[in-house]
C-alpha positions as CSV (number, residue, x, y, z in Angstrom):
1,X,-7.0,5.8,31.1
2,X,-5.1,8.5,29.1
3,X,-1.6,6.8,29.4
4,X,-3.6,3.9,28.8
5,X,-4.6,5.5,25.3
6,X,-1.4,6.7,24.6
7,X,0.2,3.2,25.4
8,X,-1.9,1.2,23.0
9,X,-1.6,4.6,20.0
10,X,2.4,3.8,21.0
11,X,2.1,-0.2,20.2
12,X,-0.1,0.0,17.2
13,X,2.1,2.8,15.1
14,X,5.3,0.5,16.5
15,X,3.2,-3.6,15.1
16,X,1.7,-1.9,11.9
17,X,5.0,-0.7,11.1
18,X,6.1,-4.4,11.9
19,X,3.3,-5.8,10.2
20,X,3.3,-4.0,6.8
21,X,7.2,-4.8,6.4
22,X,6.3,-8.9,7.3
23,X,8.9,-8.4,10.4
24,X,6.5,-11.5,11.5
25,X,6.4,-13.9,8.8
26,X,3.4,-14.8,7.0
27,X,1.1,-17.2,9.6
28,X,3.5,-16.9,12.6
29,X,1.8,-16.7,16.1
30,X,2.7,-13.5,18.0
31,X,4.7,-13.7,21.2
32,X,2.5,-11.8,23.3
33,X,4.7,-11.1,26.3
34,X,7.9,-10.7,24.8
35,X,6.0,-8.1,22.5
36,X,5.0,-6.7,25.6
37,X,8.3,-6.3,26.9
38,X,10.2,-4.9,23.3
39,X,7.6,-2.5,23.2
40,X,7.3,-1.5,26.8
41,X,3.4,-1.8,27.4
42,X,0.9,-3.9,29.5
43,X,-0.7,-6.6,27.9
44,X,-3.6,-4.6,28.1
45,X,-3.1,-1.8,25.5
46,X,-1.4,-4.3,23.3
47,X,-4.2,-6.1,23.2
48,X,-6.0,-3.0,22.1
49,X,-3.2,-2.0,19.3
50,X,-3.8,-5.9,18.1
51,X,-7.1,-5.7,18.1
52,X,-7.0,-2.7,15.6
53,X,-4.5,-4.3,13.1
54,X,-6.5,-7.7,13.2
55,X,-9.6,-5.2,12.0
56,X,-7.8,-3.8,9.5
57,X,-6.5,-6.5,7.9
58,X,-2.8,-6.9,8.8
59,X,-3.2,-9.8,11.8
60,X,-5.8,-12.3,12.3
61,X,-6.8,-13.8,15.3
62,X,-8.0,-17.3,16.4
63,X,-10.0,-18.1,19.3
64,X,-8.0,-19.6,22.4
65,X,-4.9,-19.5,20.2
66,X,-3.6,-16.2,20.1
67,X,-2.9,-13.4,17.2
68,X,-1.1,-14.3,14.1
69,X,0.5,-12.6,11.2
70,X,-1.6,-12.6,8.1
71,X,-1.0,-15.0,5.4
72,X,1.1,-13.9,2.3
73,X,-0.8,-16.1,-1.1
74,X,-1.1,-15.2,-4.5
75,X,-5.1,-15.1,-4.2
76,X,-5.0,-12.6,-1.6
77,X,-2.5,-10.7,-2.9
78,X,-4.9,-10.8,-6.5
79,X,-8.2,-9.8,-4.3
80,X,-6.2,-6.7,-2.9
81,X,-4.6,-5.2,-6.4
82,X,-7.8,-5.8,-7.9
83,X,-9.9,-4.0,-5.0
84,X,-7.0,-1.2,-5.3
85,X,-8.0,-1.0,-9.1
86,X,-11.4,-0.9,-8.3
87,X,-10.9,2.2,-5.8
88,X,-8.8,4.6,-8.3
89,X,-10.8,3.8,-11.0
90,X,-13.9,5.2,-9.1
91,X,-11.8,8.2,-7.3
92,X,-10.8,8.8,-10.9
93,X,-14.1,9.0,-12.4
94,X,-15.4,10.8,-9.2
95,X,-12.6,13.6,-9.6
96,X,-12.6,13.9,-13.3
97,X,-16.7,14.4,-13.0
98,X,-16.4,17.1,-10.2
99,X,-12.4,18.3,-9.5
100,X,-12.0,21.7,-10.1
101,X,-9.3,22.8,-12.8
102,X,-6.5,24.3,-10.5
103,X,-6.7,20.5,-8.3
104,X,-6.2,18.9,-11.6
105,X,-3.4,21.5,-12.4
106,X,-1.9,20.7,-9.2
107,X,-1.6,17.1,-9.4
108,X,0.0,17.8,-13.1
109,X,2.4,20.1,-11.4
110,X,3.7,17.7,-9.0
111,X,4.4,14.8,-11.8
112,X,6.4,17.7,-13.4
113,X,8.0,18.5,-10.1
114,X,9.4,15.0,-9.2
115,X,9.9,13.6,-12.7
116,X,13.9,14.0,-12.7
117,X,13.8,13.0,-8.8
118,X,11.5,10.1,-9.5
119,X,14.0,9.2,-12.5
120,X,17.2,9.0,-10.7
121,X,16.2,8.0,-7.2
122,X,18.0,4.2,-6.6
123,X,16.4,4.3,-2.8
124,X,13.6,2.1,-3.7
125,X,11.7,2.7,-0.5
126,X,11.8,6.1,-1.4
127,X,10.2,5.8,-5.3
128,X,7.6,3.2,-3.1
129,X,6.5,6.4,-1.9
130,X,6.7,8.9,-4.7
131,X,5.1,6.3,-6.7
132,X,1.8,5.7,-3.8
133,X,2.0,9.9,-2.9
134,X,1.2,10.3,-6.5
135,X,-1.7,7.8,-6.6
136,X,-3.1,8.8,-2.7
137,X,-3.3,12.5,-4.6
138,X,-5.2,11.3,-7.7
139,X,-7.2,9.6,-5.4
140,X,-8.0,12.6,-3.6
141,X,-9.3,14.6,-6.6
142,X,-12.7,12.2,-5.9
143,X,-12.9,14.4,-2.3
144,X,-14.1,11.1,-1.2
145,X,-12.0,11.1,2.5
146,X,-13.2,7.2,3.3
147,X,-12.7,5.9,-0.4
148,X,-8.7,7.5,0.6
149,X,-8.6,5.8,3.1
150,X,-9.7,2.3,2.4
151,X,-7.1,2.8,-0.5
152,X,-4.4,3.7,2.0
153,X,-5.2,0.6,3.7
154,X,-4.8,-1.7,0.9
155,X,-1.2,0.0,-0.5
156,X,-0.1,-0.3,3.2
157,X,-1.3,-4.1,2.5
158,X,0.3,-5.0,-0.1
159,X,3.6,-2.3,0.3
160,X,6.1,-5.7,0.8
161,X,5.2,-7.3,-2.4
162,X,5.2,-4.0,-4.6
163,X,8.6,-3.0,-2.9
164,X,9.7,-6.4,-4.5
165,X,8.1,-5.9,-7.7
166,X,9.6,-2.7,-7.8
167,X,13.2,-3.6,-7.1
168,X,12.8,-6.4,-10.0
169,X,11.7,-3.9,-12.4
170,X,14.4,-1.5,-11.7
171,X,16.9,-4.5,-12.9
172,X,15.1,-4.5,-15.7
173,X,15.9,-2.8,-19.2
174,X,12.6,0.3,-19.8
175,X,12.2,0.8,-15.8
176,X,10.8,4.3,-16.5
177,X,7.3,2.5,-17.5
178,X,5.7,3.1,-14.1
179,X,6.3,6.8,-14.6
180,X,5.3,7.0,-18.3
181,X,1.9,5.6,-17.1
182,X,1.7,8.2,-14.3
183,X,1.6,10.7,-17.3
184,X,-0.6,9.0,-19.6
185,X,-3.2,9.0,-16.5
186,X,-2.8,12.5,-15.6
187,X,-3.0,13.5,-19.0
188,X,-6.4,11.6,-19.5
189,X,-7.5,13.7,-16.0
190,X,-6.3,16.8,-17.6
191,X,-8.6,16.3,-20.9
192,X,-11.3,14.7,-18.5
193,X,-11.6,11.8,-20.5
194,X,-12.9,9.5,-18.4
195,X,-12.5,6.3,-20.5
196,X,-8.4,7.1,-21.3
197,X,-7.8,7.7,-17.6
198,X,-9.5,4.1,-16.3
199,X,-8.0,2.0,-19.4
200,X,-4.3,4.1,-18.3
201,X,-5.3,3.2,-14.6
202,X,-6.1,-0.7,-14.9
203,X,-3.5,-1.2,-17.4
204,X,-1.0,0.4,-14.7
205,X,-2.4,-1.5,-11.9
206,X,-4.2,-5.1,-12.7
207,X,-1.9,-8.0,-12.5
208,X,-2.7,-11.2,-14.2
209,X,-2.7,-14.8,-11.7
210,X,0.8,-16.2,-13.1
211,X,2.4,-13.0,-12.0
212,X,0.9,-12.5,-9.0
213,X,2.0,-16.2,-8.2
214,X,5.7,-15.3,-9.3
215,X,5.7,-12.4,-7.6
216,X,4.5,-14.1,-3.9
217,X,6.9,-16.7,-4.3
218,X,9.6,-13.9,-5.1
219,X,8.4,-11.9,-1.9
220,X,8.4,-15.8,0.3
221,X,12.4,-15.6,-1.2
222,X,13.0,-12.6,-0.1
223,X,11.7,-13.5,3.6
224,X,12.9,-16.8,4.2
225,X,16.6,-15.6,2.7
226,X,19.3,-15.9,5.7
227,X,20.7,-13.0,7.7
């Protein structure tokens, strides 16, 4: 039962890191057995690890037909930024209402910290990260450990299409926005104004529908582009 466990723990890390990438394009039916075979398990505790990622939102499953990779559309894409909006702004409100002074100094202190890095880094995988470390800590001034992690899940959701969004931005002229708005929202936490820090948060985060549409149809680009 243990290597069992430790089998299907193996598989899931192995298809979420599949799945939040879109190594299996967007409604494709998963090959059971030759997944079984790339990732050396039974069928089993792949089964299991599938199982898992169809709960948390990455596969979906049909009845008599298999597992399949979750659909990439604009809608969905909206309903997830605009849940992600609604989780910060309520960890922000929650940590500005009961974060102590030296957690709200500490988050200030790591803006300062990786400003210059932040600013010259051209590996965009690594400013995805800076850029979701920074919110995942904001976050975590609320203390609220289940609100973190439904937010985790959602930027883990949606991490293809911002990694697109960010390279377009980067090509374009004031690319330093992202980061000025990380400072206007810490310095809103700082002062513990409440209204400044969700008004800085939305306008950072909410997407309107023609973008979101662009930015899906940029992503399908991206996909679909031969090797």
């Amino acid at each position: 039962m243990k290597d069992d466990l430790s089998s299907a723990d193996r598989a899931y890390e192995a298809l979420r890191e599949m799945a939040i990438g879109f190594d299996f394009k967007p409604g494709e039916r998963l090959n059971e057995s030759a997944l079984s075979k790339t990732l050396a398990v039974s069928r089993t505790p792949l089964r299991e690890a599938l199982n898992r990622l169809v709960a948390e939102g990455f596969l979906t499953v049909s009845p008599g037909r298999g597992f399949f990779c979750r659909a990439l559309s604009p809608g969905q894409v909206l309903e997830l930024y605009q849940i992600r909006s609604g989780l910060e702004t309520e960890a922000v409100l929650r940590g500005i209402a009961q974060a102590d002074d030296s957690g709200i100094a500490a988050l200030c202190a790591h803006l300062d910290a990786t400003e210059e890095t932040y600013a010259n880094c051209t590996d965009l995988p690594e400013l995805l990260r800076m850029d979701e470390e920074f919110h995942m800590r904001l976050a975590g001034l609320s203390g609220n450990g289940e609100l973190c992690r439904m937010l985790r899940n959602v930027y883990e959701r949606i991490r293809y299409v911002r990694l697109i969004n960010l390279r377009q931005l980067r090509s374009q002229p004031g690319s330093g926005e992202d980061r000025t708005a990380h400072r206007r929202i810490a310095e809103a936490v700082r002062a513990r104004d409440s209204a400044g820090a969700v008004e800085a948060l939305r306008r950072h985060i909410e997407r309107r529908s023609e973008e979101t549409r662009d930015l899906v149809r940029l992503a399908y680009s991206e996909l679909y582009v031969p090797d």
